[in-house]
C-alpha positions as CSV (number, residue, x, y, z in Angstrom):
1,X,261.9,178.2,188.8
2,X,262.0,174.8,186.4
3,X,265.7,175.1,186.6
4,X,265.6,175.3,190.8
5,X,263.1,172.2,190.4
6,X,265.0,170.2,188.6
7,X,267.9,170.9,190.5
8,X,266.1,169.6,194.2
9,X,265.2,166.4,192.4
10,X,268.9,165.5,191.3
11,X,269.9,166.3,195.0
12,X,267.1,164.2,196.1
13,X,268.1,161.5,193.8
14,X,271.9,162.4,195.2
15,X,270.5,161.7,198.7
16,X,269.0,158.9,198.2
17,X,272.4,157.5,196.5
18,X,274.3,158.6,199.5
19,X,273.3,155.6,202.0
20,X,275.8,153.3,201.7
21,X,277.5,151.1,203.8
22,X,279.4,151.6,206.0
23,X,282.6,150.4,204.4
24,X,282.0,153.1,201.7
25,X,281.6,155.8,204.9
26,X,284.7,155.0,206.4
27,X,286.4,155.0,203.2
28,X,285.4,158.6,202.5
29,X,286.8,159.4,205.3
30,X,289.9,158.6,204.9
31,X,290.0,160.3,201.7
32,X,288.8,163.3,203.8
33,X,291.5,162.6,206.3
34,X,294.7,164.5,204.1
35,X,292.6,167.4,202.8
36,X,290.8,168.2,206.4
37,X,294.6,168.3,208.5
38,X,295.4,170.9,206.0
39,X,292.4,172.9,206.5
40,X,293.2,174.4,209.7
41,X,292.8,178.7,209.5
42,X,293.5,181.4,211.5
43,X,290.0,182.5,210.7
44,X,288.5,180.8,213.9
45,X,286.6,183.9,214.8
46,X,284.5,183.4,212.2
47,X,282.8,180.3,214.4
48,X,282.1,181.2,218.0
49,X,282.3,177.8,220.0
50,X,278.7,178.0,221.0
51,X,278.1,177.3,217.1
52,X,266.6,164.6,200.3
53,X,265.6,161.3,199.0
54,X,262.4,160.3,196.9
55,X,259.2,159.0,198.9
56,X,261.1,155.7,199.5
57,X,263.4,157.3,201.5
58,X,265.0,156.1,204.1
59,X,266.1,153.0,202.7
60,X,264.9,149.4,203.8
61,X,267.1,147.0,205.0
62,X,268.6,145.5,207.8
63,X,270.8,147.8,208.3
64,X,267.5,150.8,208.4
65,X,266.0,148.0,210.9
66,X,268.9,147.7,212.9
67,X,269.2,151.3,213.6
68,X,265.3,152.2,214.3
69,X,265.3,149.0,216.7
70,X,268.1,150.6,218.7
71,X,267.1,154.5,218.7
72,X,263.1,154.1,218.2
73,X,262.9,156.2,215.6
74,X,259.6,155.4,213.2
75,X,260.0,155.9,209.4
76,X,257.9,158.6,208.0
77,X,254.4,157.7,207.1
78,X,254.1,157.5,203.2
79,X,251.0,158.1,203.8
80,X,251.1,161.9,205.1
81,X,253.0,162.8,202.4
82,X,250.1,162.8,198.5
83,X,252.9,165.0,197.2
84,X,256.3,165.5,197.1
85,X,259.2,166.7,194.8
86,X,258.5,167.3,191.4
87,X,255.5,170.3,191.5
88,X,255.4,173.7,192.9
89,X,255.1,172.4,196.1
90,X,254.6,169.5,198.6
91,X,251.2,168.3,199.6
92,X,250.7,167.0,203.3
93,X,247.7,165.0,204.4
94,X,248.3,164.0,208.0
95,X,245.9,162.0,210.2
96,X,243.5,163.7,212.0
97,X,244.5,162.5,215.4
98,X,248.1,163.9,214.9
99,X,249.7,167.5,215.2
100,X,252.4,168.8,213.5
101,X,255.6,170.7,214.3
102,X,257.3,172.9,212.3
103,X,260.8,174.1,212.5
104,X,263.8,176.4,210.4
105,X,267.2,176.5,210.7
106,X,270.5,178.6,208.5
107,X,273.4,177.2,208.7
108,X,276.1,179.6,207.2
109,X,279.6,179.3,205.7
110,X,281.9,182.0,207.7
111,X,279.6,181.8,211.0
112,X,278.2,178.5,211.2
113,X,281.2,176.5,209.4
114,X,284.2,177.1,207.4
115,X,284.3,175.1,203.9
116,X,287.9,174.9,204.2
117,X,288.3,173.6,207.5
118,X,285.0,171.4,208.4
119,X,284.2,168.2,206.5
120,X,282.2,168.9,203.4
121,X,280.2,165.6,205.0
122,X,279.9,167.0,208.4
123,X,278.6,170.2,206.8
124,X,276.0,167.9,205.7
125,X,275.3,166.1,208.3
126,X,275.5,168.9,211.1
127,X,273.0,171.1,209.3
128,X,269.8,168.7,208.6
129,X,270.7,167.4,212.6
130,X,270.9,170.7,214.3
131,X,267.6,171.4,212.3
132,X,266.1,168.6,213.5
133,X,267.5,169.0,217.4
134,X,264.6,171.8,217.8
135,X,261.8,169.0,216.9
136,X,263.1,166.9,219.4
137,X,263.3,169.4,222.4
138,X,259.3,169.5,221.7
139,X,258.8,165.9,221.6
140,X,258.3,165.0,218.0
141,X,258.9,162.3,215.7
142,X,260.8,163.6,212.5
143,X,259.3,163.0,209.4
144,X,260.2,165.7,206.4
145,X,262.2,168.1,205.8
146,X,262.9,171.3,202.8
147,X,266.0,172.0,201.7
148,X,267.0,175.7,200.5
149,X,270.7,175.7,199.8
150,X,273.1,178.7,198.0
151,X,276.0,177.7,196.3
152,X,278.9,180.1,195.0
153,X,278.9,180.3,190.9
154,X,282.2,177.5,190.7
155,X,279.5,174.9,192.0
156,X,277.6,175.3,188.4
157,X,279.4,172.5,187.0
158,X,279.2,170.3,189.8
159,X,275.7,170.8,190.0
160,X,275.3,170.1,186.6
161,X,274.2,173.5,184.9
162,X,276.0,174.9,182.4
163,X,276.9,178.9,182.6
164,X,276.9,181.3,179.5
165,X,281.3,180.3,179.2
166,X,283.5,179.0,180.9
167,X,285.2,181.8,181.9
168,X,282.0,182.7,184.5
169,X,283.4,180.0,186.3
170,X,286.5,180.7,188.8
171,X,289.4,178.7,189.2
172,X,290.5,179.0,192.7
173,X,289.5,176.2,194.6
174,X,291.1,177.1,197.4
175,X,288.4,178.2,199.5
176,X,287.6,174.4,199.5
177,X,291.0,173.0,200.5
178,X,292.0,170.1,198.5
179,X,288.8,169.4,197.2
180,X,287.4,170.5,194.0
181,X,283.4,171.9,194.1
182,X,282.1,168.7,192.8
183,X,283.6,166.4,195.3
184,X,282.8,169.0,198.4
185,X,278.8,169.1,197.1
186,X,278.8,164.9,196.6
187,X,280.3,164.5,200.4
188,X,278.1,167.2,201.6
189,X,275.0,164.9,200.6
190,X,276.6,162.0,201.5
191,X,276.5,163.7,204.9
192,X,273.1,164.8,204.6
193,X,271.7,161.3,203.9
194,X,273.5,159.3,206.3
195,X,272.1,162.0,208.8
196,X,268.6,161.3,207.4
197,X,268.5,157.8,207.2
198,X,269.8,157.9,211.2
199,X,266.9,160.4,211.9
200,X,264.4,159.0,209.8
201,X,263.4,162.0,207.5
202,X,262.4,162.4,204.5
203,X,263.0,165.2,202.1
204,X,260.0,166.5,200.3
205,X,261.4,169.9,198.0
206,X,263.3,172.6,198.4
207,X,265.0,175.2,196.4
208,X,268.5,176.5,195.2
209,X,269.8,179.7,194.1
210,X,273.2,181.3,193.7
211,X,275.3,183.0,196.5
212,X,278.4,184.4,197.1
213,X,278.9,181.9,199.7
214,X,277.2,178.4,201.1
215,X,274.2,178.6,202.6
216,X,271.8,176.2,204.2
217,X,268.5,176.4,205.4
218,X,266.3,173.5,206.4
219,X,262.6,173.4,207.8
220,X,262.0,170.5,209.5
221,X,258.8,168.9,210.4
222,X,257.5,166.7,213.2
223,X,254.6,164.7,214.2
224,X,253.6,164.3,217.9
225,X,250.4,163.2,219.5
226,X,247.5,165.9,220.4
227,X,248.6,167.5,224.1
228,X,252.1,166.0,224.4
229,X,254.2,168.5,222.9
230,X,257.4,170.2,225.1
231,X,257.5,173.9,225.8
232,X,259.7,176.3,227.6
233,X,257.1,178.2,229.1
234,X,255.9,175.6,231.8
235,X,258.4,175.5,234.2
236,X,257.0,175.8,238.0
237,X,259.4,176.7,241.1
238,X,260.9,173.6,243.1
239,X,260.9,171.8,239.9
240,X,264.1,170.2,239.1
241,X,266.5,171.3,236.0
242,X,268.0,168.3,233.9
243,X,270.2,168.3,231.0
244,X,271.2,164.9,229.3
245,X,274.7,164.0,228.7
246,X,277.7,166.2,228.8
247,X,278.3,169.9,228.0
248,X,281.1,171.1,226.5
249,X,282.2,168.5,224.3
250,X,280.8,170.3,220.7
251,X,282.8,173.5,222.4
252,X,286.2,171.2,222.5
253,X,285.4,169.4,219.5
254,X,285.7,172.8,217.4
255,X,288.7,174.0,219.4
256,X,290.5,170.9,218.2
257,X,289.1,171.0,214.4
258,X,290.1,174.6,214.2
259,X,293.5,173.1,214.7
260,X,293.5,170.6,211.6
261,X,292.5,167.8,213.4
262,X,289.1,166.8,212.2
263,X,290.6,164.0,210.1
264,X,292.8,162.7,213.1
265,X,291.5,159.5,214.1
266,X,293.2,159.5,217.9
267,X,290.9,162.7,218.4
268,X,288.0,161.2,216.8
269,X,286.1,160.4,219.5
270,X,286.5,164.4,220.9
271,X,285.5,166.1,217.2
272,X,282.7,163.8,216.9
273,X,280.6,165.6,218.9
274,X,280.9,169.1,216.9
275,X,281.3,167.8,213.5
276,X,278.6,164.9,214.0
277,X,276.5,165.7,217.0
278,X,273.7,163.3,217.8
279,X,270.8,164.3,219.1
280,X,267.9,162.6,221.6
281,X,264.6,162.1,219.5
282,X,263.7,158.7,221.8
283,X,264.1,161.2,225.3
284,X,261.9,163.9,224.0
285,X,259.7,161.9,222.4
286,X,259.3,159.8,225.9
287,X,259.2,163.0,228.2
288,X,256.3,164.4,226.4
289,X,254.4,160.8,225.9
290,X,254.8,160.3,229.6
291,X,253.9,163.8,230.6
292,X,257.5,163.8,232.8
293,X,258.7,167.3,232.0
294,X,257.2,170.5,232.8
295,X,259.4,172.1,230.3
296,X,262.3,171.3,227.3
297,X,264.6,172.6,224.7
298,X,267.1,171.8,223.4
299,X,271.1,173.3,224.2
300,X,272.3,174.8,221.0
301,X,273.6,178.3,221.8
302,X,275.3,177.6,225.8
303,X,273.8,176.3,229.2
304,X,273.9,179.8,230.6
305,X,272.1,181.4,227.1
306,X,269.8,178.5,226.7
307,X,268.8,178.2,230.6
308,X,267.9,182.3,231.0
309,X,265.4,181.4,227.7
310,X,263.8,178.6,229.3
311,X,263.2,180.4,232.8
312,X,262.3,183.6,230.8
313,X,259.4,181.9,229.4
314,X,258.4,180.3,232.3
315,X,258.5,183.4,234.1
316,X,260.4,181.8,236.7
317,X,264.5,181.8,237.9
318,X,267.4,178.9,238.3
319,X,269.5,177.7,240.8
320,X,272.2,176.0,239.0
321,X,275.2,174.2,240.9
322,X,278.4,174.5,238.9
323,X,279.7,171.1,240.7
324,X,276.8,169.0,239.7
325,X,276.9,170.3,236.0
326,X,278.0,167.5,233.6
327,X,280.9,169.2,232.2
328,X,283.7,167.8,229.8
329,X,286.7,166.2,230.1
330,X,289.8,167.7,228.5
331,X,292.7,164.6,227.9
332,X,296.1,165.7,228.5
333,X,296.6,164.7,224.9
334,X,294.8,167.0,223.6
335,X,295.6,169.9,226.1
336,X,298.7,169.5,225.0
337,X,297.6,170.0,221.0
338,X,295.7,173.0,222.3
339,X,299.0,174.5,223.7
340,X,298.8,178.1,225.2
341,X,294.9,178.1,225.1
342,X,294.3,176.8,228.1
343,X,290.3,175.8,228.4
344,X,288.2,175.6,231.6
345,X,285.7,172.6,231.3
346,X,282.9,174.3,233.0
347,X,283.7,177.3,230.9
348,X,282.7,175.3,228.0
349,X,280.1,173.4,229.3
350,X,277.8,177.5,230.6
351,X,278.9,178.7,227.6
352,X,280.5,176.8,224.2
353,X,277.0,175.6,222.8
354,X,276.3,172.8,220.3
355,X,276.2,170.1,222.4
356,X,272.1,170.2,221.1
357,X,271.3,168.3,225.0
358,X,268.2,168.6,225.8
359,X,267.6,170.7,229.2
360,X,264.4,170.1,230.7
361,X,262.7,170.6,233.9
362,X,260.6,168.2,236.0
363,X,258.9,167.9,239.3
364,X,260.0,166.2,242.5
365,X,257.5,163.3,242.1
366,X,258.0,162.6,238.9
367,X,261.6,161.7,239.2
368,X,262.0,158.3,239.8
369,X,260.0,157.8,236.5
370,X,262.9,159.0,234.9
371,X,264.3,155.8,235.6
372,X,262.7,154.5,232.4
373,X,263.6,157.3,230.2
374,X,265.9,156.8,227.8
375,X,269.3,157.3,227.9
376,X,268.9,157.6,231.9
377,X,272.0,156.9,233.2
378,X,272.9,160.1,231.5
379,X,270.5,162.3,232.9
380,X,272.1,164.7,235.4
381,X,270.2,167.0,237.9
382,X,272.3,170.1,238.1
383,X,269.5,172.6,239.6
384,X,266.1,173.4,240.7
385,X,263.8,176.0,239.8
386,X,262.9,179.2,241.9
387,X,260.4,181.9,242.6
388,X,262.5,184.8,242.0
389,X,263.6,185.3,238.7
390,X,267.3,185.4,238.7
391,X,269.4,182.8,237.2
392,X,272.5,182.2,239.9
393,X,275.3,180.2,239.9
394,X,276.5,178.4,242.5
395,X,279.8,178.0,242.5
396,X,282.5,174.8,244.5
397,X,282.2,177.0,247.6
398,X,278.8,177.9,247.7
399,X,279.4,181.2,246.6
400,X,276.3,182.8,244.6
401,X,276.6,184.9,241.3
402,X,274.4,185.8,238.4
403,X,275.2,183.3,236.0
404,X,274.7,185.9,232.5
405,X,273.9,184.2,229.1
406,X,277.7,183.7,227.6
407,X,277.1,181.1,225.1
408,X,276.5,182.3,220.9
409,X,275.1,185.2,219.5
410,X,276.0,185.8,215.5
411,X,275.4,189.5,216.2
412,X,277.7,189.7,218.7
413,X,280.9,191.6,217.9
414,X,283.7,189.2,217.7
């Protein structure tokens, strides 16, 4: 247990290390560039297309101001946390007039990700973001987070342990591409902390074992104000169904990184959103200040999984128009790098997943005060909520079918 200890500290320490500037970002990845075009694999049905700094942390500076200026986000109070890394466990004392959110999330090498083919810094990044999406559908501030991560026995060195010989050790680093273990685990929390310093979370322990392969779990925690937290469950009929943003775009994003071309900067801007997804802390955050929405959560596993939950525990059904839904845009560049597999964007928008939108419902009167919210030019209508409880799709014609949950299921059989 010492040994697990110590070992969350030095990633804390790694964490807090890993906000640099953003020179030194860019530079890093570039040097992911080469390694990432040859990481391509023909084991892209492992992934369905649906899917820890010291007290101080995040950094000040203007660069920390800059970014909390523009997204709203608060740093976390030093003052909730008496205790943090270092004992058996963290001590919390939060103000009386606050309540608190708690989330957990895995994120898995060979379903979640594949350590050849994805970033080691997206890796990073992804899983403390996708972890944090679920505090944001609710309406919360994020303010700390635990880290449990598993790391295959080659990591020993890198981690800076030393095994019984040498020989415990193996020497194919393949599995890595052209990165050694050490260089994959420093650009993994390079990842992490750049994604924490955006969100404004604060590591406060963890733990760390051995595993046969990567593993990632993170329990996020967030602060909201008594009475203005986000459910799914309170979703009336004639309300109206919003998602922010588009859909589809994590689903593309993988389809092209699955191809080798995470490190190619022409299809930056369309990998982005599955290898660095950003999420709307400000919107939910506002929505359930303002008392606007009558339900939330956020899109991680498909529109037409996530929409049947929502109305499920609302006890209510959907009306959703396909032509209204915000799907993405496929370039003719990058159809033609996708060759024979020819993708529908509103295929991708019911059913790919990871776009981590929030999808929320709200009532007639209260939509012009959406007007205010932010990020509203973003914020698409695409249905309204009904009596019944069938979820139906309407399709370009007006045609009616059941629109069935499509998006990801790890249990599924591939």
């Amino acid at each position: 247990m010492e040994r697990e200890s110590q070992l969350v500290e030095k990633i804390a320490r790694a964490l807090s290390a890993g906000a640099t500037s953003k020179s030194s970002m860019k530079r890093d990845e570039r040097d992911l560039s080469a390694a990432t075009k040859r990481g391509a694999t023909a084991r892209s049905r492992a992934i369905n297309s649906s899917r820890l700094s010291s007290q101080e942390w995040p950094p000040s500076g203007r660069r920390e101001r800059s970014f909390r200026s523009q997204h709203h986000v608060g740093p976390a109070d030093p003052s909730a946390l008496r205790l943090g890394i270092g004992d058996d466990a963290a001590i919390l004392a939060p103000a009386g007039r606050s309540e608190w959110v708690i989330t957990c999330d895995a994120f898995l090498e060979g379903v979640h990700f594949l350590a050849k083919t994805h970033p080691a810094d997206s890796v990073g990044y992804k899983s403390l973001v996708r972890a944090t999406s679920d505090l944001a559908a609710m309406g919360a501030t994020p303010r700390f987070f635990l880290l449990t991560l598993a790391l295959p026995l080659k990591f020993s060195g890198a981690i800076g342990f030393r095994q019984g010989t040498a020989s415990a050790v193996p020497k194919n680093q393949n599995r890595f591409g052209a990165l050694a273990p050490e260089v994959w685990l420093k650009k993994f929390l390079h990842g992490m902390a750049r994604a924490a310093c955006e969100l404004g979370i604060t590591i406060i322990g963890g733990d760390t074992t051995k595993g046969d392969r990567i593993f990632i779990s993170i329990t996020a925690l967030g602060e909201i104000a008594p009475g203005c937290a986000l459910t799914r469950s309170g979703a009336n009929p004639g309300d109206l169904v919003y998602v922010g943003g588009k859909v589809g775009r994590a689903a593309l994003g993988l389809e092209l990184v699955l191809r080798g071309l995470a490190g190619d900067r022409r299809y930056r801007g369309l990998t982005q959103p599955h290898l660095y997804p950003k999420i709307r802390v400000a919107l939910g955050s506002w929505l359930g200040r303002h008392h606007i929405a009558s339900s939330a959560m956020d899109i991680s596993d498909g529109l037409s999984t996530d929409i049947g939950r929502l109305c499920g525990a609302s006890q209510v059904g959907a009306k959703i128009y396909a032509d209204k839904i915000p799907s993405v845009v496929i370039p003719a560049a990058a159809a033609q790098k996708l060759g024979k597999r020819k993708l529908d964007p509103l295929q991708l928008a019911l059913h790919g997943g990871e776009d981590y939108e929030l999808l929320f419902t709200i009532p007639p009167s209260q939509v012009k005060k959406l007007r205010n919210a932010p990020g509203a030019s973003e914020l698409t209508a695409i249905g309204e909520v009904t009596r019944n409880k069938r979820i139906v799709l309407v399709s370009h014609d007006s045609s009616h079918a059941p629109l069935r949950p499509g998006g990801w299921d790890p249990f599924r059989a591939s």
